[in-house]
C-alpha positions in Angstrom: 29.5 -1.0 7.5 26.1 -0.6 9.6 26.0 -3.0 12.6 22.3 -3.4 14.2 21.4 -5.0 17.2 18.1 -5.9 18.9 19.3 -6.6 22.5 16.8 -8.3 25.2 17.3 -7.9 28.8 16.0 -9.4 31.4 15.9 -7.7 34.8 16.6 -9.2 38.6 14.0 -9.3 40.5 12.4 -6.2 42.1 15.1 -4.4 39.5 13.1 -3.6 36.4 13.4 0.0 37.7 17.0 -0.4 38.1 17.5 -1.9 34.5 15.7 1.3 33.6 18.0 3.8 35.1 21.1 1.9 34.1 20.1 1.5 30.4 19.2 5.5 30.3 23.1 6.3 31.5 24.4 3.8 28.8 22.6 4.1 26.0 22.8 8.2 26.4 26.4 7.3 25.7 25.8 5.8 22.0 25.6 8.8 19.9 29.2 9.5 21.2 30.1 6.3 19.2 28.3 7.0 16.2 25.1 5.1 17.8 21.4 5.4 18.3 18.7 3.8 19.6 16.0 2.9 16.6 13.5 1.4 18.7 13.3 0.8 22.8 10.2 -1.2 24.2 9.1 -3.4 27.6 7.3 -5.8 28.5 5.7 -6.9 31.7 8.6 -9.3 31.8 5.4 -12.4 32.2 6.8 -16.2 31.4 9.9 -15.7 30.9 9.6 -12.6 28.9 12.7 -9.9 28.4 12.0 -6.9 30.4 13.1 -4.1 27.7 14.2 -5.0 23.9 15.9 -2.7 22.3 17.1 -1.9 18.4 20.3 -0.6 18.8 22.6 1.0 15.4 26.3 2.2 14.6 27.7 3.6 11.8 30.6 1.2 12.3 32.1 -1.7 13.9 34.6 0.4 15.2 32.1 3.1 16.8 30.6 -0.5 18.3 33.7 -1.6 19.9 34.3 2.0 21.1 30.9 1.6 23.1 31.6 -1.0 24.5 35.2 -0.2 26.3 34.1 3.4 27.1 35.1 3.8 30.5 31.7 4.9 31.3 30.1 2.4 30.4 32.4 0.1 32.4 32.2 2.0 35.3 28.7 1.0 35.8 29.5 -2.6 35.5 28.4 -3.2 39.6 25.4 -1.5 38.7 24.4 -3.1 35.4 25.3 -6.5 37.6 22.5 -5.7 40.2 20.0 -4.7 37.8 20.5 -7.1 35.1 19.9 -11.2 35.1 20.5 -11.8 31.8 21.1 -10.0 28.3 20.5 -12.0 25.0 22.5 -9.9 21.8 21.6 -10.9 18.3 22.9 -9.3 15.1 20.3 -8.1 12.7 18.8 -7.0 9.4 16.2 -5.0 8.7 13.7 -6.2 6.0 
């Protein structure tokens, strides 16, 4: 089963660049988990506004859960902490 994901993150302040790097070492880290990234976009992060938004897909739940304890990805968990204020994750569909 396909899981899809449009992810919003919102970054400190004075880290948008930050966010940026961090999310290019993670997400380079998806297709090793039967991942991809469908769509990727930012805003100027203005009233309140998430700075990136992303559209995230795996083939499975299991290539998912695989993302998320790669020991790569938690490595980085001081620097997704500095970068990163807040992430909001919602399950999707696409129509």
């Amino acid at each position: 089963m396909t899981v899809r994901l449009c992810v919003l993150l919102w970054a400190r302040p004075g880290a948008t660049e930050a966010l940026i790097e961090y999310e290019d070492k993670v997400l380079a880290l998806l297709d090793d988990h039967g991942g991809r990234v469908r769509q990727r976009a930012r805003t100027g992060g203005e009233e309140g506004a998430p700075t990136e938004i992303q559209l995230i897909e795996f083939t499975s739940q299991a290539g998912y859960d695989g993302f998320l304890t790669d020991g790569r990805r938690t490595a980085l968990s001081d620097e997704r902490d500095a970068a990163i204020a807040r992430t909001d994750l919602y399950p999707v569909e696409l129509v």
